[in-house]
TIGUVEX-930115 format. One record per residue: x negated, y, z of N, C-alpha, C, CB in turn; residue number from 1. Coordinates in steps of 0.05 Angstrom, whole numbers. Glycine has a CB too. Example, Ala and Ser with C-alpha at 12.3 -4.5 7.8 and 13.67 -1.06 7.14 Angstrom:
<sites>
SITE:-264:-114:156:-246:-90:156:-264:-66:156:-226:-89:181:1;
SITE:-257:-45:142:-273:-21:143:-258:1:157:-282:-12:114:2;
</sites>
This chain:
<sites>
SITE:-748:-488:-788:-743:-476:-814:-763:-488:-834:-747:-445:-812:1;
SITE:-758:-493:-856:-773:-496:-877:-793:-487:-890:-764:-496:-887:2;
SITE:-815:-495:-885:-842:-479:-900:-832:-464:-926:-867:-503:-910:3;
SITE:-843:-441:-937:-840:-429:-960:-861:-444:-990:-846:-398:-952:4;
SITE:-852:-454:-1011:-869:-457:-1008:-866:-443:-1051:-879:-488:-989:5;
SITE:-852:-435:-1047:-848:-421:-1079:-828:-397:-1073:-831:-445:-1108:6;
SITE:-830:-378:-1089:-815:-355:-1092:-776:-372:-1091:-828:-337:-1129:7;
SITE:-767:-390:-1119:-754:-400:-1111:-745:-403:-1084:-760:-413:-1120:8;
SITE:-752:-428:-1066:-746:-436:-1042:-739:-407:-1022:-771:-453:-1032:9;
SITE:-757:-389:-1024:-748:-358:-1009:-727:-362:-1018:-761:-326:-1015:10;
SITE:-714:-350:-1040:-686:-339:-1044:-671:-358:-1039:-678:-330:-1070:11;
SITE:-673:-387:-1037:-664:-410:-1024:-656:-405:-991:-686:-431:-1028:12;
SITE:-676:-398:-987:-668:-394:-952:-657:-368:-948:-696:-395:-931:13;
SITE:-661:-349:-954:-647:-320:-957:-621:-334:-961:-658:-297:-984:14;
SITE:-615:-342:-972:-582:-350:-981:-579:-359:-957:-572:-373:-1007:15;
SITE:-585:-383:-950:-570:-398:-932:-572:-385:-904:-581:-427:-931:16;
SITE:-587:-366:-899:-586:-344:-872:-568:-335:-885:-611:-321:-861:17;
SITE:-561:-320:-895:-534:-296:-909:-512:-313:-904:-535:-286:-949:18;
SITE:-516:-342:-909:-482:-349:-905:-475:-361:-879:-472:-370:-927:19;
SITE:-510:-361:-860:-508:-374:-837:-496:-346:-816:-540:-391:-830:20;
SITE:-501:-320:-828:-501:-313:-816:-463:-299:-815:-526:-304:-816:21;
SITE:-464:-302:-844:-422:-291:-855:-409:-318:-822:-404:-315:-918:22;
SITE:-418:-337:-833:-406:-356:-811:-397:-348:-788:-423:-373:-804:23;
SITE:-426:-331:-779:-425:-324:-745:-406:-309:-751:-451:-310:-726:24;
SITE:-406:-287:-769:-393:-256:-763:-364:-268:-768:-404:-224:-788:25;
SITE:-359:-286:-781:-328:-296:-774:-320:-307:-755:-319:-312:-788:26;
SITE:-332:-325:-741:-328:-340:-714:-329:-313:-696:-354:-365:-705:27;
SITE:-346:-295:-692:-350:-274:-676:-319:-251:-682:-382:-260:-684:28;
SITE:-312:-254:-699:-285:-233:-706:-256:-254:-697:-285:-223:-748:29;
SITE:-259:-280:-703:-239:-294:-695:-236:-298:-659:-242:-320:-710:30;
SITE:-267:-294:-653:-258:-301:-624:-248:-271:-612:-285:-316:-603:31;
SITE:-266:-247:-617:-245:-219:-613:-219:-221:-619:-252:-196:-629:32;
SITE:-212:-234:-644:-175:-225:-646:-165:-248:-621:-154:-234:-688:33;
SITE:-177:-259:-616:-166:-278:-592:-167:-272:-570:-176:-300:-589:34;
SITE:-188:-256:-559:-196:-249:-531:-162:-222:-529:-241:-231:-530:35;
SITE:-164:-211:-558:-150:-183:-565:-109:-197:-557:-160:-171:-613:36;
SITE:-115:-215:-572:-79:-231:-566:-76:-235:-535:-75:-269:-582:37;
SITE:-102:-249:-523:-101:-263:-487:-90:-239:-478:-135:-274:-466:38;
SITE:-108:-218:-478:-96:-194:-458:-72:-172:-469:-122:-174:-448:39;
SITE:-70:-182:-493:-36:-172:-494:-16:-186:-482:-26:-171:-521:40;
SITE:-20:-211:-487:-2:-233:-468:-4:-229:-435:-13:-266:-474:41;
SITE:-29:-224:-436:-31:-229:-401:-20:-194:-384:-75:-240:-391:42;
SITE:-22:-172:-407:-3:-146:-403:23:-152:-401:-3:-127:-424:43;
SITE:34:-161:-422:60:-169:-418:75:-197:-393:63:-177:-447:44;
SITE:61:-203:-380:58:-223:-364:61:-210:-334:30:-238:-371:45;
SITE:34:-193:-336:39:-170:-312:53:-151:-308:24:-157:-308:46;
SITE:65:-147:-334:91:-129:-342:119:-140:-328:95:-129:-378:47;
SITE:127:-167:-340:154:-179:-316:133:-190:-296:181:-212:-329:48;
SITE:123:-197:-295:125:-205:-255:128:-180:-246:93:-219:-235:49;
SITE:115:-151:-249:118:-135:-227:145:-117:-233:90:-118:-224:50;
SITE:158:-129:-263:190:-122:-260:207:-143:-243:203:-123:-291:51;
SITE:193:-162:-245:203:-186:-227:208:-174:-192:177:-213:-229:52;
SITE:181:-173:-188:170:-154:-155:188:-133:-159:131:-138:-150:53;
SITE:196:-119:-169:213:-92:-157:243:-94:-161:203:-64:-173:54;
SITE:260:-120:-182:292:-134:-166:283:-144:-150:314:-156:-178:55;
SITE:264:-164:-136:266:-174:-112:271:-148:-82:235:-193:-111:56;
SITE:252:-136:-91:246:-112:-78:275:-102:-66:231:-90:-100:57;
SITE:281:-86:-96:314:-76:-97:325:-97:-88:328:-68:-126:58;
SITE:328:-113:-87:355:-136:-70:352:-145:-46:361:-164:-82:59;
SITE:333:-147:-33:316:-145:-11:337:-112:12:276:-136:-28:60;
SITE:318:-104:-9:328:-70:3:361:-65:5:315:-44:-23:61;
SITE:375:-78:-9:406:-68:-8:415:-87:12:425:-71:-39:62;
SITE:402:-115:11:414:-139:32:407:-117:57:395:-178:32:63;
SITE:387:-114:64:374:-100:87:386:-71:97:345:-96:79:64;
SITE:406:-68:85:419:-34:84:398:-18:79:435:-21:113:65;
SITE:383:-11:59:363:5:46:336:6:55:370:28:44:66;
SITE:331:-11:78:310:-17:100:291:-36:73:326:-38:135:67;
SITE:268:-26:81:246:-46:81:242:-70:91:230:-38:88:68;
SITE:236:-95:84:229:-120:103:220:-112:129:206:-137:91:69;
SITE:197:-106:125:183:-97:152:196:-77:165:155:-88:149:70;
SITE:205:-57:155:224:-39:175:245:-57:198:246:-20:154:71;
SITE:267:-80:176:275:-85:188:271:-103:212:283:-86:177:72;
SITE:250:-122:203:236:-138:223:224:-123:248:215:-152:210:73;
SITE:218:-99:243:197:-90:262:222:-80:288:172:-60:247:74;
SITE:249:-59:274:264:-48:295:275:-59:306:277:-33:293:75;
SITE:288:-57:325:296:-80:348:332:-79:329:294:-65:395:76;
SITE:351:-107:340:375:-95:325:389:-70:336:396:-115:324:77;
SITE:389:-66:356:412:-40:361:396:-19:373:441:-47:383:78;
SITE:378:-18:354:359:6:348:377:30:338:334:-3:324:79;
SITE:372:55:334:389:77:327:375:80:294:387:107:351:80;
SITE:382:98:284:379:99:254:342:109:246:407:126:240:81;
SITE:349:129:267:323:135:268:299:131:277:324:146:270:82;
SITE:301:106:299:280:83:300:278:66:285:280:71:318:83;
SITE:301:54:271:292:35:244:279:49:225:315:22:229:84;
SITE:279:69:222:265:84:197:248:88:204:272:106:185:85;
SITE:233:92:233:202:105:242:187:82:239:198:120:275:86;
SITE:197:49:260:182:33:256:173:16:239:185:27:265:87;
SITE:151:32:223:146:17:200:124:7:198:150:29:180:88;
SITE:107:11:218:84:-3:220:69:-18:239:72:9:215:89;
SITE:63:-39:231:58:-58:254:34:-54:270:57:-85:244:90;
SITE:36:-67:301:20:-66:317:-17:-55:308:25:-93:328:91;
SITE:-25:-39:317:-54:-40:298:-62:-33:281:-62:-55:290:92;
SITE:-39:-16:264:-46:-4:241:-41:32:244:-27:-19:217:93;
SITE:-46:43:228:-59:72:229:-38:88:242:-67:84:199:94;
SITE:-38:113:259:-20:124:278:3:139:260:-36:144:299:95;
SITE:-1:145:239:17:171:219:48:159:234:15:167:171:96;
SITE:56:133:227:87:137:235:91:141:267:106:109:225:97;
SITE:73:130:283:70:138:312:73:167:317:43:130:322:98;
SITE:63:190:304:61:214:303:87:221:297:41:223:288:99;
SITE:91:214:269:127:230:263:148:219:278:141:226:229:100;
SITE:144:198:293:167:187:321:165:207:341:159:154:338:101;
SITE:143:211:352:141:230:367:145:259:362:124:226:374:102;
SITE:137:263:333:141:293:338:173:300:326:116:312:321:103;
SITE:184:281:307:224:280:306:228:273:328:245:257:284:104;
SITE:231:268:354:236:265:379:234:293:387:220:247:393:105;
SITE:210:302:392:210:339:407:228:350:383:169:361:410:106;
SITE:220:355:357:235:370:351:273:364:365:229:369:321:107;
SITE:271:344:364:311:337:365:322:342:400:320:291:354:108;
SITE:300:346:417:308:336:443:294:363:448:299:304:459:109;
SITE:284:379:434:267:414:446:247:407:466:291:440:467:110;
SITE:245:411:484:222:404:505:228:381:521:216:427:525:111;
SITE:223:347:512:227:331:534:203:324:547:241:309:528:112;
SITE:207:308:573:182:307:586:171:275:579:187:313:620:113;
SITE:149:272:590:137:258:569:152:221:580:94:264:570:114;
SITE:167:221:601:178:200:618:197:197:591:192:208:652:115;
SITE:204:215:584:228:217:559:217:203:538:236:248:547:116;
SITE:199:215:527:184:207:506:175:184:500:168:219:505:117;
SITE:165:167:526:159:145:529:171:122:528:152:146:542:118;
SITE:208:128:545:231:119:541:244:112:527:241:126:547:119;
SITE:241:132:495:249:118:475:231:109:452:268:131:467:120;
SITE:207:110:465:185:94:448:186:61:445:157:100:462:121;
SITE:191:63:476:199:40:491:226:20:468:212:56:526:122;
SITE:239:41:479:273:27:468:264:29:439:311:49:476:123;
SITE:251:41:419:255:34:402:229:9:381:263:58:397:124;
SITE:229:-3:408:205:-26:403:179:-27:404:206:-35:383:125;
SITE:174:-9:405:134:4:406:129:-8:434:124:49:408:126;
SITE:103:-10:426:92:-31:455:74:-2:459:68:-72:449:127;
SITE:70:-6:489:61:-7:508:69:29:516:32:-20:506:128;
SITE:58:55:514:64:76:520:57:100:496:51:78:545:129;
SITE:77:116:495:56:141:479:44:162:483:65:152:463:130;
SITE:30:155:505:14:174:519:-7:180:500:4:165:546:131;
SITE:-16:162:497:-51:170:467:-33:189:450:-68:132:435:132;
SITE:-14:174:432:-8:195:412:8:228:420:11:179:392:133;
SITE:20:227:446:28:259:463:-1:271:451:31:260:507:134;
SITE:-25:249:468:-47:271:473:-61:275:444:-72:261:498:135;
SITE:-65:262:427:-74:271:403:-47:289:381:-87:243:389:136;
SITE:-33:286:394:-10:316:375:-18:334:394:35:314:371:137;
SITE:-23:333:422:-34:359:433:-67:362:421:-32:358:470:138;
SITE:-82:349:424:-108:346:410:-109:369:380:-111:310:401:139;
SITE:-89:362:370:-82:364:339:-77:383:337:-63:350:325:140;
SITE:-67:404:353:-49:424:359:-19:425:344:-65:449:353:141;
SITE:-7:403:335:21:403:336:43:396:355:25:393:321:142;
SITE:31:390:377:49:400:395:35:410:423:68:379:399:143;
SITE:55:423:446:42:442:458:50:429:492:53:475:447:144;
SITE:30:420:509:39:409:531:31:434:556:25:378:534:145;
SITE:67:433:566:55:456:594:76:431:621:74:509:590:146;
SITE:61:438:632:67:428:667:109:432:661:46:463:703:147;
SITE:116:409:680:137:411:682:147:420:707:143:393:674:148;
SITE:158:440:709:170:449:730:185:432:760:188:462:717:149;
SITE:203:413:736:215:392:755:205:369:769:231:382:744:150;
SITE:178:370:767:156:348:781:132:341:759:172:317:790:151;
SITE:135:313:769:111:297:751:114:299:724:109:267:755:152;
SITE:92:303:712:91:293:674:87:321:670:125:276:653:153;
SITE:98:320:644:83:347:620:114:342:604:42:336:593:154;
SITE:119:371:592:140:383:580:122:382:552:150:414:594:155;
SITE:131:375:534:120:381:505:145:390:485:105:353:493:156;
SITE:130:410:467:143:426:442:126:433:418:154:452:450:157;
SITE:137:431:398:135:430:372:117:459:369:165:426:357:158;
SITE:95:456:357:81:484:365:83:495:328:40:480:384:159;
</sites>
């Protein structure tokens, strides 16, 4: 900066800060209305793609007879209606649809034994047994396991 070196020269530099500084406050307002335009564009941007994502979706879903991708991938083909709709979640992921397979099963079949239960766990593509999830809906207390009369296994009902 320039030494002061008369009253003059002050008001000299006072000026030229005042207009150094109008400068900034315009560059600083032009780049806001710009930052302000980017993310209206980039709203409207995220606006069709995720109108984009939901015809794919919808056309997806009607090719599929109202099935999900993964629904359909997951049920076997000549699965019944209501195993394509349960299996919706893949190997490893959290038990909730494991639970409502099993417990729309007792409700529909009243007390089957758990050979039953397992049978169409089985047929309707689920690996390995549903013995964990029997015992945590008994755990849970939504459903209710008593000895089966006719031999081996456990009778379960909708408590």
């Amino acid at each position: 900066m320039a030494a002061i070196s008369s009253p003059a020269n002050l008001v000299e530099l006072v000026q030229v800060l005042q207009d150094q500084q109008q400068q900034h406050s315009q560059a600083a307002d032009a780049f806001a209305q710009t930052l302000k335009e980017l993310q209206g564009q980039q709203r409207e941007h995220a606006s069709a793609v995720a109108q984009t994502l939901k015809q794919i979706g919808d056309l997806l879903s009607s090719l599929l007879g109202g099935l999900s991708p993964l629904v359909a991938q997951a049920a076997p083909a000549g699965a019944s209606a209501v195993a394509r709709t349960t299996v919706a979640k893949a190997s490893g992921s959290a038990g909730a649809t494991g639970n409502d397979f099993v417990l729309a099963f007792v409700r529909k079949h009243g007390s089957p034994t758990s050979a039953q239960v397992n049978q169409q766990w089985i047929a309707a593509g689920r690996k390995h047994k549903a013995d964990i999830t029997l015992s945590q809906l008994v755990k849970a207390g939504k459903l209710k396991r008593s000895p089966n009369p006719a031999g081996r296994g456990s009778l379960y009902s909708v408590v």
